[in-house]
N, C-alpha and C positions, 0 to 999 in steps of 0.2 A: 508203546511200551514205556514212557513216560508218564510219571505220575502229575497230575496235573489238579489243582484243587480249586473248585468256586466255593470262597468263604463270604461273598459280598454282603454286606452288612453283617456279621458274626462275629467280629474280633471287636474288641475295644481298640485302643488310641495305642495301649501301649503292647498289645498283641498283634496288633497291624504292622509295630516299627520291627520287634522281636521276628518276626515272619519273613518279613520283607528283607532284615539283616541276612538271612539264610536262604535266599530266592537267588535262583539262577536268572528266572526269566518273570517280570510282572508283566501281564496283559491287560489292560485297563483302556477304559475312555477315559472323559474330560472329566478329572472329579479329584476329589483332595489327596487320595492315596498315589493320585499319580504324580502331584505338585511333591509331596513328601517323598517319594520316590525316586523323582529326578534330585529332589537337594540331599539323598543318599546316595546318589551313584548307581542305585539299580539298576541293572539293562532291562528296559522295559520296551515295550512297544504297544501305543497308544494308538487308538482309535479313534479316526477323528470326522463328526460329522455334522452338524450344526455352529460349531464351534471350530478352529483352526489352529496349528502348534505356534503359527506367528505371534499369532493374538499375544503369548504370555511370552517371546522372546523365545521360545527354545529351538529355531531352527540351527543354532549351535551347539546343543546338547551333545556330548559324543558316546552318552549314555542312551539315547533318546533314539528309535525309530519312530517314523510318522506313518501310519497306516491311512491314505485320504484317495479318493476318490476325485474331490479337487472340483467339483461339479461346477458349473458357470453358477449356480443358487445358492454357493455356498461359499462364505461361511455364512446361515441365516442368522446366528443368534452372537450379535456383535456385543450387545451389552443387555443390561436388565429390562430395559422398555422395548425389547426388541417381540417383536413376531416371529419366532421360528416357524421352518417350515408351511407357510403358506403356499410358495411355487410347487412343490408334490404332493400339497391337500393334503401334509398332515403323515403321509407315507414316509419319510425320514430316507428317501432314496438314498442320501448319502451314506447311509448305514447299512442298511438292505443290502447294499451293491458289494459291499466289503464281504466277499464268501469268504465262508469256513475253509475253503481251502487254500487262498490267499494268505488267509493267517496263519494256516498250520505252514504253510512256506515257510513265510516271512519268520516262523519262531523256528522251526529249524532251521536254519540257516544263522540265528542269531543263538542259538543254541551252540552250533556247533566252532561258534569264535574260541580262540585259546582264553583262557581266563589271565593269561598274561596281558591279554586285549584290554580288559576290562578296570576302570578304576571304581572300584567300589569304594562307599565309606560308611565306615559301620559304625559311627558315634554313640547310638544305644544301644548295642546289641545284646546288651548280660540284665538291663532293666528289668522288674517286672511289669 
């Protein structure tokens, strides 16, 4: 009964910030709107599988859930010369393993925190 919306790749730079100002909950992997997201305050909950939330610092985040699976193979893709996923032939098992309904937990639950819980910060919110 929540509305929920995939815009991934659709918005521009400054419809991404304008959106994400007015977001209860972002759901994202490793990728730029999630970096812009944490240095807004967003309660987000990231997804994480070839890559790991240590890697950039955020296991202090208090905006920040870590959705990982935490596999012995992972984190495979530590830097750019890296080979990910060779140990699963390419299957991203650390991803796969993350069910749908794990994350629909993990978002309600992070959904239903008071909003007093939460510090957002909304620096562009009125931009176009």
């Amino acid at each position: 009964g929540l509305p929920v919306y995939n815009q991934a790749g659709l918005w521009s730079l400054s419809q991404l910030v304008n959106e994400l100002s007015n977001c209860n909950l972002f759901i994202t992997g490793d990728s730029g709107p999630l970096h812009l997201a944490i240095h807004m305050g967003v309660p987000t909950l990231a997804l994480w599988g070839p890559t790991q939330a240590s890697h950039f610092g955020y296991q202090q985040s208090k905006n920040l859930v870590s959705l990982s699976r935490k596999l012995s193979c992972s984190p495979c893709f530590i830097h750019p010369g890296s080979t990910p996923a060779v140990f699963c032939k390419g299957r991203i098992d650390c991803l796969t393993n993350l069910t749908p309904s794990l994350i629909v937990e993990e978002s309600i639950r992070l959904l239903s925190q008071s909003v007093q819980e939460r510090n957002v910060n909304f620096p562009m919110k009125n931009n176009p």
